[in-house]
N, C-alpha and C positions, 0 to 999 in steps of 0.2 A: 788212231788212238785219241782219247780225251785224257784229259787233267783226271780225271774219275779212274784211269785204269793204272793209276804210280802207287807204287808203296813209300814210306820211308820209315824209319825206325824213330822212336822215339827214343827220350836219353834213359831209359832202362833198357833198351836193344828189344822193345814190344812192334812187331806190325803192324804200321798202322796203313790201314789204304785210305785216298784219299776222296773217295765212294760217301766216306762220312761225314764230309763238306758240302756233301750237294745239297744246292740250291742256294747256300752262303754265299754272301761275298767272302774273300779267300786273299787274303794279303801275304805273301809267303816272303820270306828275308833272311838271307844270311848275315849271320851277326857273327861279333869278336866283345869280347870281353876288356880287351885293354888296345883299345884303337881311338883317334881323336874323335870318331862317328860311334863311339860305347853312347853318349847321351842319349841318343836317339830312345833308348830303349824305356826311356821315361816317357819320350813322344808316343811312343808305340803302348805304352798300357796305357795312358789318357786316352788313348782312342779306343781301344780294347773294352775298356772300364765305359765309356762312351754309348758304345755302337753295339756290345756284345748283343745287348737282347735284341737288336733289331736284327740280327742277322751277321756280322761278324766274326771270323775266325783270322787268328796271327797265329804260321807256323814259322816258329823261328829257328832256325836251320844253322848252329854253330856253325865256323869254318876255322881253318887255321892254312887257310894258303897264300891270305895277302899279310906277309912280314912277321909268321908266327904269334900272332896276336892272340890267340884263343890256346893258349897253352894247356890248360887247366883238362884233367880228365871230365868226361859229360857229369859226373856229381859237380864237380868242384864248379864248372860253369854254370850248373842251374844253383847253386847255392850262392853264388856272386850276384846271379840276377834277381834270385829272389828278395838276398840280402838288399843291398843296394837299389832296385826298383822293383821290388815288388810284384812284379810280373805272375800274372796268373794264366798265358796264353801258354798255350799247347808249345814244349821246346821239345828239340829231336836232338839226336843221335848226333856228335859233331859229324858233317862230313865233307865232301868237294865238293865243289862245285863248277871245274873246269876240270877237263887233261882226260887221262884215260879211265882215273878213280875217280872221275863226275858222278855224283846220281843222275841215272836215267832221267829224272823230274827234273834236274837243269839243262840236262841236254833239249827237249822240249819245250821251255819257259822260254831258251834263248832262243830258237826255232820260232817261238811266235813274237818274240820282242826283243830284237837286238837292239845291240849299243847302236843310239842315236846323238852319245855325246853328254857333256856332262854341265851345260849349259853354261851360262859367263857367270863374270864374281870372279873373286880372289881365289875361294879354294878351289874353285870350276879349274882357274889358271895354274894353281900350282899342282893339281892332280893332270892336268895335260900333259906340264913338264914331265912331271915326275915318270909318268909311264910311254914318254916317246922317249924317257933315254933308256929303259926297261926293254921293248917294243918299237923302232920308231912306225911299226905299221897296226898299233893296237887297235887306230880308230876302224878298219875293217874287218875286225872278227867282231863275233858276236859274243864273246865270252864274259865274263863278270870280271869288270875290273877290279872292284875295293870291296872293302868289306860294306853292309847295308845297303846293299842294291835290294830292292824293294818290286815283287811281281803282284800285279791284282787281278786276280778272275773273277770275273761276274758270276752270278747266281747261274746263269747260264752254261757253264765251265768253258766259258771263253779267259783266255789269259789277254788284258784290251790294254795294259798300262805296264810300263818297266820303270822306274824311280830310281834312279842312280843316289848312292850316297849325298853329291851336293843337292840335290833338289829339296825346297823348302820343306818341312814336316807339316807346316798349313798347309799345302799345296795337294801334299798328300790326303791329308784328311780330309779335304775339302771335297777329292775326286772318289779315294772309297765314301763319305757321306752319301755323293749322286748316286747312286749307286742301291742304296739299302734305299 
């Protein structure tokens, strides 16, 4: 299978497949609404706002399974993000992203880029803590740890980059830039 053959819903419960990204670069991210990594989402439409005409899409993929963070029904969360940043990038349907109610499109994303770690820093430190006392064997599965883990598919519908929450947001940009 490709990145090209998933569906997911958008936050009206609309089909969308993902067939209608080809050839984009394709940055796909589960987000939370009231989590310390909610900023990001100001990072994620500068780039958006950015890069859209050269070829950029941002699916942002609500979740509510790291600490209930995403409470809000799917109006209530795109009205937060609207409100608050503005966001014009394509948002879905809240849904998982681990366990046995994963969408299929994370069971595959983590298939081609699992956890490699959440790099050094403070908050690299205190998120290690935090989920070897949750997990003490988290660092070997490949599942999503926090909320804004960050996947990039090339134009190619290659899935080539995983971006864990603490990775910088220049870092990021700098890498979908290469890219378009």
């Amino acid at each position: 299978m490709s990145i090209y053959d998933y569906f997911v819903l958008d936050c009206s419960g609309n089909d969308i497949s993902l067939e209608k990204f080809r050839g984009k670069v394709l940055l796909i991210v589960n987000t939370a609404t009231g989590c310390g990594f909610t900023p990001h989402y100001e990072a994620l439409e500068n780039m958006y706002e950015a890069f859209h005409a050269e070829g950029l899409e941002i699916l942002d993929i609500p979740c509510n399974q790291f600490a209930n963070q995403t409470p809000g029904s799917d109006e209530e969360v795109h009205h937060f993000c609207q409100l608050y940043y503005h966001t014009q990038f394509e948002q879905m349907k809240k849904s998982c992203v681990n366990g046995e109610m994963e969408l299929p499109l994370y069971h595959y994303l983590k298939s081609k880029q699992p956890f490699k770690g959440f790099g050094e820093g403070k908050v690299a430190d205190m998120m290690n803590e935090m989920l070897a006392k949750i997990d003490p064997d988290y660092q070997n599965n490949p599942d999503i740890k926090w909320n804004f883990t960050k996947f990039v598919v090339n134009r190619e519908g290659e899935v080539v980059a995983r971006f864990e929450p603490t990775a910088d947001m220049e870092e990021v940009k700098a890498f979908v830039q290469s890219l378009l």
